[in-house]
C-alpha positions as CSV (number, residue, x, y, z in Angstrom):
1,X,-10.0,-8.5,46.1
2,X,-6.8,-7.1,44.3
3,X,-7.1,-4.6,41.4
4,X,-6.4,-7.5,38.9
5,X,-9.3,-9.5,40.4
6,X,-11.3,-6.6,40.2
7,X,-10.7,-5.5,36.2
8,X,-11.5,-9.7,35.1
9,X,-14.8,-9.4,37.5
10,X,-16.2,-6.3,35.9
11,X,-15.5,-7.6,32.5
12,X,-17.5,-10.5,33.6
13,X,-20.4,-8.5,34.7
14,X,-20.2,-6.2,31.5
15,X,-20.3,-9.4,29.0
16,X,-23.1,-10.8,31.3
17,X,-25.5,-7.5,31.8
18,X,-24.9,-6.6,27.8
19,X,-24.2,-3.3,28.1
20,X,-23.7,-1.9,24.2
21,X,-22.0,1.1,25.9
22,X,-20.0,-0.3,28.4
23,X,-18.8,-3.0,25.5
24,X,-18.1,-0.4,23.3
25,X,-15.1,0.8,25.7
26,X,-13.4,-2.2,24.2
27,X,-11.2,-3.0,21.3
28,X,-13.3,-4.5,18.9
29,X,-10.4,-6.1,16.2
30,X,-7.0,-6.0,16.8
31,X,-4.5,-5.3,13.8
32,X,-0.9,-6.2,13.7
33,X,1.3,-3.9,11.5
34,X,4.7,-5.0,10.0
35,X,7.5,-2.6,9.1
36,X,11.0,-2.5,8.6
37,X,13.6,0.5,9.5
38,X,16.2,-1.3,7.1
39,X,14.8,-0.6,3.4
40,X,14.8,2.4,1.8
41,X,14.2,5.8,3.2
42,X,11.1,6.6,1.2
43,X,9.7,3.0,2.5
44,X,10.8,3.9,6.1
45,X,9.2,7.9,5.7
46,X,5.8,6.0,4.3
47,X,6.1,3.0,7.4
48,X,6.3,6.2,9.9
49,X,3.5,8.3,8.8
50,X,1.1,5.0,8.1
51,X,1.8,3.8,11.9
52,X,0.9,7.7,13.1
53,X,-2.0,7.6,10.4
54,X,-3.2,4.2,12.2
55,X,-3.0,4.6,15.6
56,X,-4.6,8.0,15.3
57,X,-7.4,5.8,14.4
58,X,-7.3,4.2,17.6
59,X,-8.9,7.2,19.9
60,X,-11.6,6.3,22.1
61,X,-10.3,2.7,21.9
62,X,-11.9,1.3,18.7
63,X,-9.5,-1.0,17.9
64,X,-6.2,-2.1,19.1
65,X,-3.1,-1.3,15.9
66,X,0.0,-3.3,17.1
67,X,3.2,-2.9,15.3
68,X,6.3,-4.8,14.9
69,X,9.9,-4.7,13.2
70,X,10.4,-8.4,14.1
71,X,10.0,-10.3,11.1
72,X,10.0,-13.7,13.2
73,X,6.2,-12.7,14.7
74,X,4.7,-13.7,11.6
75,X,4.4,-17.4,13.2
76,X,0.8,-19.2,13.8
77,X,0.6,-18.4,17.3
78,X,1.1,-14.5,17.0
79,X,-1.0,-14.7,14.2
80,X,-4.2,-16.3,15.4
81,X,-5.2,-13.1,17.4
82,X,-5.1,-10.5,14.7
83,X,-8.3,-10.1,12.0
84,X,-5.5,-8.4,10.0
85,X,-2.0,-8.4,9.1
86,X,-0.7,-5.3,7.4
87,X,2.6,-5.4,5.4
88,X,4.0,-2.0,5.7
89,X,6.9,-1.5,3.6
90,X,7.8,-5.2,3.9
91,X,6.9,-8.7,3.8
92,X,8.4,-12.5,4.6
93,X,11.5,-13.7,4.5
94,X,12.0,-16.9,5.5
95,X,10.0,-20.0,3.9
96,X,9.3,-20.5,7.6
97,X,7.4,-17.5,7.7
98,X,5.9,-17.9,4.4
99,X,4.4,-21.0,5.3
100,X,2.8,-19.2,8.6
101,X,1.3,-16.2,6.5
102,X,-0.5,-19.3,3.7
103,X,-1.8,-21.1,6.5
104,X,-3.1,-17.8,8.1
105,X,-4.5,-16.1,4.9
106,X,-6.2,-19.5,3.9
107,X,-7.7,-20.1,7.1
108,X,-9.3,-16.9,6.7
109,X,-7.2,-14.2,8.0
110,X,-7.0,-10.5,7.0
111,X,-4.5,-9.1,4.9
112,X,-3.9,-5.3,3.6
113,X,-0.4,-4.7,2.0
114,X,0.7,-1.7,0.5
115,X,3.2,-0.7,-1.9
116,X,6.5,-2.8,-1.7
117,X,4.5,-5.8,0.2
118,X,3.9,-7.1,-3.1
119,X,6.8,-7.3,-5.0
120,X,7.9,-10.0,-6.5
121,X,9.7,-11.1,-9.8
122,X,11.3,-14.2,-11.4
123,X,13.7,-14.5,-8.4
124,X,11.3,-14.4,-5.8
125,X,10.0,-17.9,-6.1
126,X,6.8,-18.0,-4.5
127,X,4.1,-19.4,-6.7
128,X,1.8,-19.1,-3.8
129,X,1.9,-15.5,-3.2
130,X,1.8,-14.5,-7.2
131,X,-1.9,-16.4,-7.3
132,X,-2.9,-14.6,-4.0
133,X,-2.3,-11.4,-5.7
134,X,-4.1,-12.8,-8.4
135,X,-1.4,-12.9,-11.1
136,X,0.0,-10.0,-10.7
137,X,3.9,-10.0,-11.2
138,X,6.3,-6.8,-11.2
139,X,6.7,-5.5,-14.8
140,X,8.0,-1.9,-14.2
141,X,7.6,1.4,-12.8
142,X,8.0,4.6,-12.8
143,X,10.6,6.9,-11.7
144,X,10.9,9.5,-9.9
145,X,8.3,9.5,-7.6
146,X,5.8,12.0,-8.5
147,X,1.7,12.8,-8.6
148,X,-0.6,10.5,-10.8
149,X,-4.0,10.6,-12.0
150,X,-6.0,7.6,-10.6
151,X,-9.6,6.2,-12.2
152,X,-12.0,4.7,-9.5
153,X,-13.4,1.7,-11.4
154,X,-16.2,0.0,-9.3
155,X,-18.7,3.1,-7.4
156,X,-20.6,0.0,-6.0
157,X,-17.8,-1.5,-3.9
158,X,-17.9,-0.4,0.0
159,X,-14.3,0.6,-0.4
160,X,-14.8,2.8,-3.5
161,X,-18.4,4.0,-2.9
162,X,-19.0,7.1,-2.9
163,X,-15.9,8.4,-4.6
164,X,-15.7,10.6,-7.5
165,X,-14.6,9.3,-11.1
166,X,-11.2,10.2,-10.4
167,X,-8.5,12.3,-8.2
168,X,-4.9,12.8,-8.1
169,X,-3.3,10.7,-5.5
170,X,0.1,12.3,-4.0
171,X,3.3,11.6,-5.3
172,X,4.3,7.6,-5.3
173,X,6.2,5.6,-7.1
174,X,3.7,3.5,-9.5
175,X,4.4,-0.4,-10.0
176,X,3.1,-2.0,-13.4
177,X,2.4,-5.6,-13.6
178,X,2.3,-8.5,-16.0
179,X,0.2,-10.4,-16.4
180,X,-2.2,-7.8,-15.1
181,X,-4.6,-9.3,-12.1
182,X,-7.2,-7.6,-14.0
183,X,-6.7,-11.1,-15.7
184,X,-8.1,-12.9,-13.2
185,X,-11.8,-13.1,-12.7
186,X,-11.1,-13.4,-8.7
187,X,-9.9,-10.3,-8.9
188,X,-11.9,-6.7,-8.6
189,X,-10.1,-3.7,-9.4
190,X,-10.7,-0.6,-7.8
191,X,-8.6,2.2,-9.0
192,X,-5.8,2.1,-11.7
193,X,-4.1,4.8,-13.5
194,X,-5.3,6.9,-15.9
195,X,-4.4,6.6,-19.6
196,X,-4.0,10.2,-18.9
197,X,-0.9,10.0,-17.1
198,X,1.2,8.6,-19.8
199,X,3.9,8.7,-20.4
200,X,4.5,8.8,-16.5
201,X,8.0,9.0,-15.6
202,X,11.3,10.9,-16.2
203,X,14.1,7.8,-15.4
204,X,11.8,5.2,-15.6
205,X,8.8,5.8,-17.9
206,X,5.4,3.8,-17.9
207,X,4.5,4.6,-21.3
208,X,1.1,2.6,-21.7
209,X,-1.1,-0.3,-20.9
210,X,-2.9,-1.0,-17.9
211,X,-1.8,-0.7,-14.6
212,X,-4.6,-1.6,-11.5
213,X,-3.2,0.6,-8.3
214,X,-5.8,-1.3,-6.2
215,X,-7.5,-3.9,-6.0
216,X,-8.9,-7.6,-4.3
217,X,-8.5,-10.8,-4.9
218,X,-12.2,-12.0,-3.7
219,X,-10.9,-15.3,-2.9
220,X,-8.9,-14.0,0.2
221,X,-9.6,-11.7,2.6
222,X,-7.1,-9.0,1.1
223,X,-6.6,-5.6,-0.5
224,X,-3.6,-4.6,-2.0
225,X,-2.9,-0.6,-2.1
226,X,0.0,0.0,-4.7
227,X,0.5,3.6,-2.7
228,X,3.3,3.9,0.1
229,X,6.5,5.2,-1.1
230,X,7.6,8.4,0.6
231,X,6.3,11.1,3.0
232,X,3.2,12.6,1.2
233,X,1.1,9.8,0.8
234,X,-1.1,10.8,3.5
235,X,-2.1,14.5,2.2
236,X,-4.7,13.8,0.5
237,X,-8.2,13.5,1.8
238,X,-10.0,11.0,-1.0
239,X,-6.6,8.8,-0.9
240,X,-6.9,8.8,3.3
241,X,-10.7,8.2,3.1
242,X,-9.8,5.1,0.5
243,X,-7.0,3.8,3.3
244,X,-9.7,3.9,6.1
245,X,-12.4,2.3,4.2
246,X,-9.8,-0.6,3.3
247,X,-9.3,-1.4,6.5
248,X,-12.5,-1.3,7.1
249,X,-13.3,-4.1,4.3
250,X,-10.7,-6.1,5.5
251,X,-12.1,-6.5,9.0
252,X,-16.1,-6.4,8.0
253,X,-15.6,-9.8,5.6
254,X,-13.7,-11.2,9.1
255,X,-15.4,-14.9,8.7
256,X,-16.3,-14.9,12.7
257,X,-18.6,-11.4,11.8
258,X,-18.9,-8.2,11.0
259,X,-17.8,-6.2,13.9
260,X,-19.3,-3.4,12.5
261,X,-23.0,-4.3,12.9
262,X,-25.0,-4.1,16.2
């Protein structure tokens, strides 16, 4: 018997005797990361530290966090064998690879996109993708890039749970939309800045209004994180403990089971 031979009959023998601690030497979910090296630096400095961030996560095997640059592996056969797709500092292209990322996400597949991932405007043309994020549509933002004071809205939600009422995330560059997804009633918001902050800005000022930093559209398995522009986005304990639990949320309302429970 070769080594090969070997490795498929002891995983054979592990699946058959049950062994929770043999079993639990095994990734449990696998997560495929996109990101780009061609957009802006701050987007490329965030995309860097996320994919350390992540597969730092990773120790003692927990999960497998795969990452690609390729643009073209967001097609249904890549796809199928990741509970989450992650959008990094980018997102699709082509309507070829639009298409693939509907059929996934409405076939119940995983989504967690930060910052950029959801931009869109009145030239992107996706009707699809603006009711995924439940409405939301870029309005504005604020320049430079700089701290902000962020309200936790739901204490009861396993993402938020736990938090205080509010902390100050680390310097970002803050997207407003309109219409606001608050709008929707598929929509939950979790955190959104504080009335606090304004007027937030020096170039570009958000001077009011509402503007959700995070939220879920219930409908989908999806959370969108409005953070990831530049290098200190992971300095911050709450904020990282908010990332982690994200995932988290993603992969627990996986429609084949919580991976999570015994």
């Amino acid at each position: 018997m070769n080594f090969s031979h070997f490795k498929v009959v002891l995983c054979l023998l592990l699946l058959v005797s049950g062994s929770r601690e043999a079993l639990a030497q095994f990734p449990r979910f696998k997560v495929l990361a996109f990101y780009s090296n061609k957009v802006e630096r701050d987007h490329v400095d965030f995309a860097r530290d996320a994919i350390r961030f992540f597969k730092d996560l990773t120790s003692g095997n927990g999960f497998v966090f795969d990452t690609t640059s390729n643009m073209s592996d967001l097609n249904d056969q890549k796809l199928r064998d990741y509970s989450v797709v992650m959008m990094l500092n980018d997102f699709p292209h082509n309507q070829e690879q639009r298409n693939a990322f509907t059929r996934y996400m409405e076939n119940g597949g995983g989504w967690f996109g930060f910052h950029v991932a959801a931009y869109n405007d009145k030239d992107t043309h996706w009707p699809w993708f603006v009711q995924f994020l439940g409405g939301a549509v870029f309005y504005t933002n604020s320049w430079p890039p700089m701290p902000a004071k962020l309200v936790i809205e739901d204490h009861t939600h396993p993402i938020t749970k736990g938090l205080p009422e509010s902390y100050i995330a680390p310097t970002n560059e803050w997207y407003q939309w309109k219409p606001s997804p608050r709008e929707n009633k598929d929509v939950k918001i979790l955190a959104s800045l504080s009335a606090d902050n304004y007027p937030l800005g020096l170039k570009d000022i958000i001077h009011d209004g509402d503007t959700p930093v995070m939220w879920t559209n219930t409908k989908y398995r999806m959370v969108y994180m409005n953070i990831g522009h530049g290098s200190k986005i992971f300095m911050d304990a709450t904020q990282n403990r908010i990332i982690v639990a994200g995932l988290r949320y993603v992969v627990a309302t996986d429609k084949k089971g919580n991976v999570f429970k015994d």
